[in-house]
Gaussian input, Z-matrix of N, CA and C with variables (Angstrom, degrees):
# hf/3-21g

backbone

0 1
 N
 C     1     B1
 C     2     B2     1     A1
 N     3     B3     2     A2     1     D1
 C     4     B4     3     A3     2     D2
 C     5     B5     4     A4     3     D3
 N     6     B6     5     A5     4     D4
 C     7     B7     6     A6     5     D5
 C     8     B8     7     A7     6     D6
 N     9     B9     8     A8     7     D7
 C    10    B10     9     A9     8     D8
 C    11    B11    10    A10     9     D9
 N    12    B12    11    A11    10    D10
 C    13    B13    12    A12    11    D11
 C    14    B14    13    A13    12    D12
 N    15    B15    14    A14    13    D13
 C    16    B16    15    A15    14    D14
 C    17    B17    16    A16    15    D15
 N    18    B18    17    A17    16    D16
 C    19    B19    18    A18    17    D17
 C    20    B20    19    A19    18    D18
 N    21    B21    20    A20    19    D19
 C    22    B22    21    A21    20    D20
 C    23    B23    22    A22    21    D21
 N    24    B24    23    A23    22    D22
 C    25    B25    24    A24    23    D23
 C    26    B26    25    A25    24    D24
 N    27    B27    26    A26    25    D25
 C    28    B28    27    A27    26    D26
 C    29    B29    28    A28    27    D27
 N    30    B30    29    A29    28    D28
 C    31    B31    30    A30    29    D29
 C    32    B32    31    A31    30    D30
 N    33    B33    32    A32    31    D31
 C    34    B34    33    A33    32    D32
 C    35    B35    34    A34    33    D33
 N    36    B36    35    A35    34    D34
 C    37    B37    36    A36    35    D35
 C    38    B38    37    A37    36    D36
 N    39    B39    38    A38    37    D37
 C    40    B40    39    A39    38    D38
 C    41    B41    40    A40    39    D39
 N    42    B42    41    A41    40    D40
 C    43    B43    42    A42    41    D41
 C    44    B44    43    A43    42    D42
 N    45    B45    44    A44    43    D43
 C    46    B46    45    A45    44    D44
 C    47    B47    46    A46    45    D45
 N    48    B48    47    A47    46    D46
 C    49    B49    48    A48    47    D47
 C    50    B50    49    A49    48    D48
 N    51    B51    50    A50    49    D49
 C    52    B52    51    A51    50    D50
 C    53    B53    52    A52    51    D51
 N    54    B54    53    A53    52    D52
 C    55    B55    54    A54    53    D53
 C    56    B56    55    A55    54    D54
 N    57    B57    56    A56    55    D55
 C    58    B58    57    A57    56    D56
 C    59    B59    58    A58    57    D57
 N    60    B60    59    A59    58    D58
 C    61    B61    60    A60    59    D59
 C    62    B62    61    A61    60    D60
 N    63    B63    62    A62    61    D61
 C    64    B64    63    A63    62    D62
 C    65    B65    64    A64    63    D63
 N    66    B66    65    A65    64    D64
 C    67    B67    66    A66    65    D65
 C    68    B68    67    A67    66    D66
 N    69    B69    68    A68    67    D67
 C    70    B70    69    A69    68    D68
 C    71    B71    70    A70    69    D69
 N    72    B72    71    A71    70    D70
 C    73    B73    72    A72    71    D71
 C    74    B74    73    A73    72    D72
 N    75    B75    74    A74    73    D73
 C    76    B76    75    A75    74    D74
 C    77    B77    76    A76    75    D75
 N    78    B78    77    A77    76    D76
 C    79    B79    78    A78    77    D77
 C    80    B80    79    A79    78    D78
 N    81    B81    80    A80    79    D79
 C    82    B82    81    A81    80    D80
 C    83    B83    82    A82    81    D81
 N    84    B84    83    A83    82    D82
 C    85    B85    84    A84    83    D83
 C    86    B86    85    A85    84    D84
 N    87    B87    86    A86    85    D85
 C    88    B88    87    A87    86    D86
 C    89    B89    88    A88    87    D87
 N    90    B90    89    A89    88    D88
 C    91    B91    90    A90    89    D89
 C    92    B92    91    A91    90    D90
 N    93    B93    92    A92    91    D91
 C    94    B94    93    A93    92    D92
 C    95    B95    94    A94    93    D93
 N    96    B96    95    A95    94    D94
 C    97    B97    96    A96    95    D95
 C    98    B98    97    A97    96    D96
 N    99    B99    98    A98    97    D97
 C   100   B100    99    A99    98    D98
 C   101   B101   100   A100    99    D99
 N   102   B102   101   A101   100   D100
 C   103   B103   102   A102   101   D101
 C   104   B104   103   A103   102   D102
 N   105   B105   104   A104   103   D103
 C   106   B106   105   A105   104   D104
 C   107   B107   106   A106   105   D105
 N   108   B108   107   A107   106   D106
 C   109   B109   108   A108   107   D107
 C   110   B110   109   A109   108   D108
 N   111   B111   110   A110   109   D109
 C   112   B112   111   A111   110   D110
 C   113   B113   112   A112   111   D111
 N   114   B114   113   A113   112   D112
 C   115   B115   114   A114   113   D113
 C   116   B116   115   A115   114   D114
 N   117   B117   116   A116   115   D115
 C   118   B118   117   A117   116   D116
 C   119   B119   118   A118   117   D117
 N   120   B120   119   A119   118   D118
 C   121   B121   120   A120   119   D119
 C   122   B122   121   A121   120   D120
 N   123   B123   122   A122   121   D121
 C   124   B124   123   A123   122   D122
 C   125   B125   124   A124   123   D123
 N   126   B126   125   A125   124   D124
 C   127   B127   126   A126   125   D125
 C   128   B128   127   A127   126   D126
 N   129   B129   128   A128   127   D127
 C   130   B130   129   A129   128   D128
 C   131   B131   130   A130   129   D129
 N   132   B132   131   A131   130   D130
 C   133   B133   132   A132   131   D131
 C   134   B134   133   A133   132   D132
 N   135   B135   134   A134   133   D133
 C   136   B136   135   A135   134   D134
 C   137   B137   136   A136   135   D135
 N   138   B138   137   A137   136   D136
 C   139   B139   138   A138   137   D137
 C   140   B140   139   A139   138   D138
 N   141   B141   140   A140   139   D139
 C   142   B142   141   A141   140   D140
 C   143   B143   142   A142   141   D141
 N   144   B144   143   A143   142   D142
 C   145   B145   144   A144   143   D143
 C   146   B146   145   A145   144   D144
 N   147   B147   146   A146   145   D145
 C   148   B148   147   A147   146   D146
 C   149   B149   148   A148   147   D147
 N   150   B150   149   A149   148   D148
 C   151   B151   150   A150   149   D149
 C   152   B152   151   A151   150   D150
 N   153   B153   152   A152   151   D151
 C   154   B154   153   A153   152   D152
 C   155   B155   154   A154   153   D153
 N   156   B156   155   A155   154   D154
 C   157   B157   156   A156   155   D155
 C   158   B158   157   A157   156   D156
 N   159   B159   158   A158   157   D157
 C   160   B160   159   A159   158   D158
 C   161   B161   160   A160   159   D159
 N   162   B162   161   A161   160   D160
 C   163   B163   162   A162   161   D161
 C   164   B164   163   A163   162   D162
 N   165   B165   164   A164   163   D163
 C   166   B166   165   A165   164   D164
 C   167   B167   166   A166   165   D165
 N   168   B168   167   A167   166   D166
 C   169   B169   168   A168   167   D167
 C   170   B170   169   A169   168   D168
 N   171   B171   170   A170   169   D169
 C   172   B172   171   A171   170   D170
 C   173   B173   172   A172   171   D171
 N   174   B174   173   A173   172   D172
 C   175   B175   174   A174   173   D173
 C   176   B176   175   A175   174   D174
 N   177   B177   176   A176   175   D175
 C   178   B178   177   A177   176   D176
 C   179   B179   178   A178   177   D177
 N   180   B180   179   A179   178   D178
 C   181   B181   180   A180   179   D179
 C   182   B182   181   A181   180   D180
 N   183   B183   182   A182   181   D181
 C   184   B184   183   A183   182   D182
 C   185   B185   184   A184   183   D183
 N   186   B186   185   A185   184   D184
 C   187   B187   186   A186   185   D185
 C   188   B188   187   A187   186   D186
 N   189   B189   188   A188   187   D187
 C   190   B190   189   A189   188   D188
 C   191   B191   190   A190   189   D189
 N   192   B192   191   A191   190   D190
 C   193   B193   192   A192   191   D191
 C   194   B194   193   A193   192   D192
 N   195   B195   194   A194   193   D193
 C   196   B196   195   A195   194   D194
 C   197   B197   196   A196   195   D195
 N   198   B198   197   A197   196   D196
 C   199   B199   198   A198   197   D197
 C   200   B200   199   A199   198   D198
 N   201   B201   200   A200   199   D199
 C   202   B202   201   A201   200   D200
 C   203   B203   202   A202   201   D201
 N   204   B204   203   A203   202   D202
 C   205   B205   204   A204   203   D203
 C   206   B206   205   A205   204   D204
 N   207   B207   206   A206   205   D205
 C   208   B208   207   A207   206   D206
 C   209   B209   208   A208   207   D207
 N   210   B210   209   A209   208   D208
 C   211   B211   210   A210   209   D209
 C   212   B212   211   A211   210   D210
 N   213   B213   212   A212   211   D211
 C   214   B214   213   A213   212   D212
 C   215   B215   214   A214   213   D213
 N   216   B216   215   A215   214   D214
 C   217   B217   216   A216   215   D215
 C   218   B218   217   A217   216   D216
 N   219   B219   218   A218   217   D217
 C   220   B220   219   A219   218   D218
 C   221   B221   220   A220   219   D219
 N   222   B222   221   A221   220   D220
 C   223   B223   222   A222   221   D221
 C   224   B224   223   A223   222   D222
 N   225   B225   224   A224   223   D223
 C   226   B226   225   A225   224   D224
 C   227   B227   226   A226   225   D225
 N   228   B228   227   A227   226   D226
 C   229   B229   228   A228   227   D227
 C   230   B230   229   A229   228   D228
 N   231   B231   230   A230   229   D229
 C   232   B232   231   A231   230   D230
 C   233   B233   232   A232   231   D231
 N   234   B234   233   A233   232   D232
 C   235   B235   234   A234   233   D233
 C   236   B236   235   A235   234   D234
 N   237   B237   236   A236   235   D235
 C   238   B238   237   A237   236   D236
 C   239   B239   238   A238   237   D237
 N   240   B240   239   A239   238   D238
 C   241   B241   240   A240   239   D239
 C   242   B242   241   A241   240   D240
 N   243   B243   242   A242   241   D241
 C   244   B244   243   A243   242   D242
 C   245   B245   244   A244   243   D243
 N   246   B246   245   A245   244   D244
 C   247   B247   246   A246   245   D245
 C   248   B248   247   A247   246   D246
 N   249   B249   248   A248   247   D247
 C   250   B250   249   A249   248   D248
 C   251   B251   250   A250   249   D249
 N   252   B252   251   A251   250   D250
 C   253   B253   252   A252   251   D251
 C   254   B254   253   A253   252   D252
 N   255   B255   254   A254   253   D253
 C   256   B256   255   A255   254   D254
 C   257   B257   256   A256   255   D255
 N   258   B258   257   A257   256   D256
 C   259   B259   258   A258   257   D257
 C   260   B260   259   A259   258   D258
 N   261   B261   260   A260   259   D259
 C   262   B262   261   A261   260   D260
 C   263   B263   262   A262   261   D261

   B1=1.4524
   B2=1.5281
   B3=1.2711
   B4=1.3639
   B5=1.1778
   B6=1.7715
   B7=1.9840
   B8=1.8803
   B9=0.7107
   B10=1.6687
   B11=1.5022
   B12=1.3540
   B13=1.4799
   B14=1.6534
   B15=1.1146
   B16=1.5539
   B17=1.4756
   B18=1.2151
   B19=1.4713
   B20=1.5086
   B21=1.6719
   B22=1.2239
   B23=1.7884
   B24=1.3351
   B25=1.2593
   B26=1.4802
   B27=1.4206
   B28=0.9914
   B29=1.7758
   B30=1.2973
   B31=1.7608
   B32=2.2936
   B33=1.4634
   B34=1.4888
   B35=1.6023
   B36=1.4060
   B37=1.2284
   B38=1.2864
   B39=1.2645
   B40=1.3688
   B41=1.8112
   B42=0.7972
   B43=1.4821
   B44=1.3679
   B45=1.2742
   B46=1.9151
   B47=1.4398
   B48=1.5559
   B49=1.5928
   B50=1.2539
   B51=1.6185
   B52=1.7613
   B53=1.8882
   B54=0.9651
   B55=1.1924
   B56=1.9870
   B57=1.2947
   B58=1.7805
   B59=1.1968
   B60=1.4752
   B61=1.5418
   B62=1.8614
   B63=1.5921
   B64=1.8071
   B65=0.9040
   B66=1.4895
   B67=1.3549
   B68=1.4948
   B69=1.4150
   B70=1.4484
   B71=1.5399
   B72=1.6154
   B73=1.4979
   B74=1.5110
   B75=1.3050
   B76=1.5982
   B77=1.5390
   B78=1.0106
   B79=1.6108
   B80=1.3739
   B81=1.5162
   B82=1.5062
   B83=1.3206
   B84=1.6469
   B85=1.5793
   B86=1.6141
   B87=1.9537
   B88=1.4624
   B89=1.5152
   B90=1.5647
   B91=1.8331
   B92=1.9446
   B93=1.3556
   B94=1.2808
   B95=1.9301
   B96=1.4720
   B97=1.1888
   B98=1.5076
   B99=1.5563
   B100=1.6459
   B101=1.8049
   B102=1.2509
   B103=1.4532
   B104=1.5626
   B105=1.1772
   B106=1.3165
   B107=1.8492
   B108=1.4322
   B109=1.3225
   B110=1.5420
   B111=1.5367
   B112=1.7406
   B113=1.7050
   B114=1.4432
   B115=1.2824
   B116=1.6893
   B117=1.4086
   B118=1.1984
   B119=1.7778
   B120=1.1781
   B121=1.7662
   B122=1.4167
   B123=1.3417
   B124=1.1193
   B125=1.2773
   B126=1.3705
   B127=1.4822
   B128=1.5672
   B129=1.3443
   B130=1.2168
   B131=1.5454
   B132=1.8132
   B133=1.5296
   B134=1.4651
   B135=1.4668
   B136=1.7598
   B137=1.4075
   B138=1.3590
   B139=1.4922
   B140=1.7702
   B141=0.9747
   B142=1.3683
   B143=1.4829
   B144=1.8365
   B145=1.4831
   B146=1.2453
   B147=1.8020
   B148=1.5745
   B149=1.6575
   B150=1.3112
   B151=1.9546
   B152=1.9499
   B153=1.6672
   B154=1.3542
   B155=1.7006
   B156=1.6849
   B157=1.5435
   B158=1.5525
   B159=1.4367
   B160=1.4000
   B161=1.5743
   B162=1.1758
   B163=1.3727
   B164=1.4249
   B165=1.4082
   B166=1.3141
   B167=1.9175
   B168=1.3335
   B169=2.2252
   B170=1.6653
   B171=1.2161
   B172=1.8062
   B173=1.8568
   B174=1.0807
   B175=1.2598
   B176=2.3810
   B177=1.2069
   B178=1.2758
   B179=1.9360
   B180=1.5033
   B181=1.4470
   B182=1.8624
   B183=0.9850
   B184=1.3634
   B185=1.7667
   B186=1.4666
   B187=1.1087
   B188=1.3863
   B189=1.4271
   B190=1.3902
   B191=1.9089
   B192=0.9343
   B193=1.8244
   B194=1.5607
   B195=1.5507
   B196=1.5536
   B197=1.3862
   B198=1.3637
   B199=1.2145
   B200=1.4292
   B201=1.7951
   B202=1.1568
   B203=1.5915
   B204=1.8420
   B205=1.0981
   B206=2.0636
   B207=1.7074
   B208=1.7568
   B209=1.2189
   B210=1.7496
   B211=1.0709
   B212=1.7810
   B213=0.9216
   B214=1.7575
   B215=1.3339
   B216=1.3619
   B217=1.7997
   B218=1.6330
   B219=1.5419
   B220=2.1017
   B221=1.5054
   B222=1.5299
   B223=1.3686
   B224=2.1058
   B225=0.8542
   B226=1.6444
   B227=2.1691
   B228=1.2113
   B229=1.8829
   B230=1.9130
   B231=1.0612
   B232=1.8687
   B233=2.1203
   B234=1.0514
   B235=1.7622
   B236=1.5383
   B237=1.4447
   B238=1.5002
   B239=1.7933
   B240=1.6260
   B241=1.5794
   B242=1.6406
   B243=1.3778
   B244=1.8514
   B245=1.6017
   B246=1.3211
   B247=1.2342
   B248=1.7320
   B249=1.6286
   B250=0.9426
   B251=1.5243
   B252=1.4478
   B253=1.4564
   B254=2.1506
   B255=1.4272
   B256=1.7268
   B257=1.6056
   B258=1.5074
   B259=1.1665
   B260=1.8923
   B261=1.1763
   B262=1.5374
   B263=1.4006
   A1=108.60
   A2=117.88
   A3=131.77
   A4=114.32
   A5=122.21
   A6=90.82
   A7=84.48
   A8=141.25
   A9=127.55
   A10=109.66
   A11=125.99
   A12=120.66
   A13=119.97
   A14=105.12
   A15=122.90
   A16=107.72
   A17=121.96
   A18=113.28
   A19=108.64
   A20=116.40
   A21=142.53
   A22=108.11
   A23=125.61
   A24=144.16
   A25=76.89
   A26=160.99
   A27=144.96
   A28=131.75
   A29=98.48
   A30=103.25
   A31=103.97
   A32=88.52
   A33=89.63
   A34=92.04
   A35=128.89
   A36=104.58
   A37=148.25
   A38=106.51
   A39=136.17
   A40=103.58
   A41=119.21
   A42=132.29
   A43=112.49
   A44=125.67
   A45=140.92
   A46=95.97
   A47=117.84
   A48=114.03
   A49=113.13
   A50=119.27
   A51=110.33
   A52=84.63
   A53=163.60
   A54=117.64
   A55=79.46
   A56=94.08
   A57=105.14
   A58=100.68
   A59=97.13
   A60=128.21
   A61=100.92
   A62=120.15
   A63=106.35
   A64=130.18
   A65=131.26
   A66=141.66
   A67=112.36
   A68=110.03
   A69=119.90
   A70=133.72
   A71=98.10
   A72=120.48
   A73=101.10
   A74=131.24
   A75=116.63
   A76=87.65
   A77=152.18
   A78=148.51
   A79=109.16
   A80=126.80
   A81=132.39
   A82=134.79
   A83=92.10
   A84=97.43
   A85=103.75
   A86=105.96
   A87=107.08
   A88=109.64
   A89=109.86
   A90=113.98
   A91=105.91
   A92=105.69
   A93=115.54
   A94=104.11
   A95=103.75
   A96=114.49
   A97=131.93
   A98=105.02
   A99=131.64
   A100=91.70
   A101=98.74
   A102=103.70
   A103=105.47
   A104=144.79
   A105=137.26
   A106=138.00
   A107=83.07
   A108=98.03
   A109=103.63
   A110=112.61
   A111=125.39
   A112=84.39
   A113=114.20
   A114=128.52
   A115=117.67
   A116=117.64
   A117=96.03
   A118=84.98
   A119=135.68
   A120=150.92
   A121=85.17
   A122=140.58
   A123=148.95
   A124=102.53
   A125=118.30
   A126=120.07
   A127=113.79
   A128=125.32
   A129=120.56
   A130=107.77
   A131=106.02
   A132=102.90
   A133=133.02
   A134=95.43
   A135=114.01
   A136=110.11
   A137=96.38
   A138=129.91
   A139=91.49
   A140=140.84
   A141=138.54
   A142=115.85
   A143=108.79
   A144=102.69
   A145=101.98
   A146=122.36
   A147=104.26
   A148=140.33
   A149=92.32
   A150=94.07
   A151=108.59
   A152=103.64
   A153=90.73
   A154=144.22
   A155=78.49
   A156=94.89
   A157=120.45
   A158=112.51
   A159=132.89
   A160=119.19
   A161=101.09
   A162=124.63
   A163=110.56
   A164=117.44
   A165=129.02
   A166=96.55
   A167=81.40
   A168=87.98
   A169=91.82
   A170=79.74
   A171=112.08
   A172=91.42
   A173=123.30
   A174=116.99
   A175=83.80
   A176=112.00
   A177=124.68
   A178=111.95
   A179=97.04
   A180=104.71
   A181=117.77
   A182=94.80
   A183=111.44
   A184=110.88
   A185=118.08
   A186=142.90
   A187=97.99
   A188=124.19
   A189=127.78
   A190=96.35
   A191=117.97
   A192=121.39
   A193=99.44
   A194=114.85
   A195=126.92
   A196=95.88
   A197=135.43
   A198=114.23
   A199=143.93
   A200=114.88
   A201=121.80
   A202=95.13
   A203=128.80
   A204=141.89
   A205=111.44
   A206=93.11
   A207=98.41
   A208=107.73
   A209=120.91
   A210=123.85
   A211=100.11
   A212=144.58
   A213=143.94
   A214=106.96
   A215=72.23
   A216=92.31
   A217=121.05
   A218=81.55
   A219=91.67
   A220=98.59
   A221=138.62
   A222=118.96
   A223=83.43
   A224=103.37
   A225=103.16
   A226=103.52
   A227=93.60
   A228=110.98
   A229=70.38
   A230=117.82
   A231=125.30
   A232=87.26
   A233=97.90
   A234=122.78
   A235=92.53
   A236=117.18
   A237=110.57
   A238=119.70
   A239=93.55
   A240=85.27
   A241=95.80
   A242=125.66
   A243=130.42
   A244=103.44
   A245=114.68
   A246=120.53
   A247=149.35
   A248=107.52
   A249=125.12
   A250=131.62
   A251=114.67
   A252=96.21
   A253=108.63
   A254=92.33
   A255=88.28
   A256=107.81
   A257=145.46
   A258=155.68
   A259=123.47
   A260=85.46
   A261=111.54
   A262=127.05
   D1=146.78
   D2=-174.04
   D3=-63.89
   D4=169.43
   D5=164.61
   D6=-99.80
   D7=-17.71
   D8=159.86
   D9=-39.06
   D10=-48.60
   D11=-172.28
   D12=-89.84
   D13=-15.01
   D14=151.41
   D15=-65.41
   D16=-30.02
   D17=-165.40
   D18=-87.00
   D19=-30.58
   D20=172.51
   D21=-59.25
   D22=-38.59
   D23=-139.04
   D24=-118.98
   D25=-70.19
   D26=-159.21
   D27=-60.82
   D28=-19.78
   D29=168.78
   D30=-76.31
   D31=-34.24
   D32=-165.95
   D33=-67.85
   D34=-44.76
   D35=176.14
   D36=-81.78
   D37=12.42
   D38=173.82
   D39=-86.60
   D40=-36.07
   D41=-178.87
   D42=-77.44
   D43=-19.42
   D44=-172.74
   D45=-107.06
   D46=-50.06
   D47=-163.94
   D48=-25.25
   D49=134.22
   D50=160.43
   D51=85.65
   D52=21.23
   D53=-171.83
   D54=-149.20
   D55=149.12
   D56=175.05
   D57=-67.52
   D58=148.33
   D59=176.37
   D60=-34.43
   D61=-61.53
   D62=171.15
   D63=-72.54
   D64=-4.29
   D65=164.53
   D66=-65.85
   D67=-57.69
   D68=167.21
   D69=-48.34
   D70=-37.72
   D71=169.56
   D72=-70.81
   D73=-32.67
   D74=-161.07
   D75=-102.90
   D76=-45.92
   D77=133.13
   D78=11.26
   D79=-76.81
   D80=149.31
   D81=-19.19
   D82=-60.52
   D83=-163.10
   D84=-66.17
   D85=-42.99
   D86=-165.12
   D87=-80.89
   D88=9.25
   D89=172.50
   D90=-92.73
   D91=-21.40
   D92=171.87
   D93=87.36
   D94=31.54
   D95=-176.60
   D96=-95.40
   D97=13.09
   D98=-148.12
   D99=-132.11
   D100=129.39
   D101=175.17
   D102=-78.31
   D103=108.73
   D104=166.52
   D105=-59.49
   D106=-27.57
   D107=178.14
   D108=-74.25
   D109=-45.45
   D110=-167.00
   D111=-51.96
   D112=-78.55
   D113=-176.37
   D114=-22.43
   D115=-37.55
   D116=-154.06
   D117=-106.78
   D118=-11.89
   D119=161.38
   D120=-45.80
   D121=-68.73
   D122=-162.29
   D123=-53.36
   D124=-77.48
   D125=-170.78
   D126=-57.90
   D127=-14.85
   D128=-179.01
   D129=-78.84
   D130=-48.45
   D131=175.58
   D132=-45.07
   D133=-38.45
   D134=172.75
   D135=-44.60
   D136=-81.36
   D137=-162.36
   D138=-54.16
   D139=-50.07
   D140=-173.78
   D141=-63.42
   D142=-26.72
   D143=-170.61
   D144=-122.51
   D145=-1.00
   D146=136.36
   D147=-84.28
   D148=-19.15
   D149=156.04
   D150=-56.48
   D151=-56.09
   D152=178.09
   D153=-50.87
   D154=-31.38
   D155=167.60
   D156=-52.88
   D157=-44.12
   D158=-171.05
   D159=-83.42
   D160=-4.28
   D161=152.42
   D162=95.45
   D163=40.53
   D164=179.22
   D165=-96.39
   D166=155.27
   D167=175.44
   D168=-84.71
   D169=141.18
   D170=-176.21
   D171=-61.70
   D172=-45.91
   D173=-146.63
   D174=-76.86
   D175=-62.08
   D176=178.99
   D177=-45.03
   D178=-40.02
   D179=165.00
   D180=-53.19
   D181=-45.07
   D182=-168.78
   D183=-72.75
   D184=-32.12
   D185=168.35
   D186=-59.25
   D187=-71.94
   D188=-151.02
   D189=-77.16
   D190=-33.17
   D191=170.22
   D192=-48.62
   D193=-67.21
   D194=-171.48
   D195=-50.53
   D196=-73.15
   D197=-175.07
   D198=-53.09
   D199=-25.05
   D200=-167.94
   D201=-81.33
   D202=-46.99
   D203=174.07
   D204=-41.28
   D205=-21.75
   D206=-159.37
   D207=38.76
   D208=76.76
   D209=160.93
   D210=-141.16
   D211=-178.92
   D212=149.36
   D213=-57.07
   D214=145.21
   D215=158.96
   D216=-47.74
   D217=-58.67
   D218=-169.33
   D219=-55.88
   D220=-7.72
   D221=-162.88
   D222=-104.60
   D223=-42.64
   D224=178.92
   D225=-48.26
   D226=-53.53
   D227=-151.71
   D228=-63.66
   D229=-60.84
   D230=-156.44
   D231=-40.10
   D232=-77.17
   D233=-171.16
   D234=-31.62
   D235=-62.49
   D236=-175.91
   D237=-53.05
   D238=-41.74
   D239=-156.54
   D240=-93.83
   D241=-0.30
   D242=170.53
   D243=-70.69
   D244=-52.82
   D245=156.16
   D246=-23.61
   D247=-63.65
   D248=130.78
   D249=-40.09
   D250=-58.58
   D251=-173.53
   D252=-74.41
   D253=-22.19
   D254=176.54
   D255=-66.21
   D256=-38.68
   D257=130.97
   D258=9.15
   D259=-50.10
   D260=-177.32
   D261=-40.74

């Protein structure tokens, strides 16, 4: 890490100090300091390849994520397979 990105990283941790891990996270979110999109790519990958794990079809997994999220499919299927190919 840079000392520029240390320097960036030191107000944010001044702002979390003292405070639980969701306190700190909602600290973030309501500073607008949290990528949302990254965040929710994330939770889709999870959530898609522990249903798969559990022996649900990836494609139906991916369905039942899109709906609970109330978002599309194609934005779930996109997140999985952008993922994957960044992985590579």
């Amino acid at each position: 890490m840079t000392q520029y990105e240390q320097k960036l990283i030191f107000p944010l941790y001044n702002m979390v100090r003292g405070k639980s891990p969701a306190e700190a996270i909602r600290t973030l979110w309501r500073q607008g300091l949290l990528d949302r999109k990254s965040m929710e790519r994330g939770y889709f990958v999870r959530e898609v390849e522990r249903r798969v794990r559990e022996g649900e079809g990836r494609s139906a997994a991916m369905t039942n994520v899109a709906l609970e999220a109330k978002c599309s499919y194609e934005k779930v299927r996109r997140a999985i397979y952008e993922t994957k190919k960044e992985n590579k």
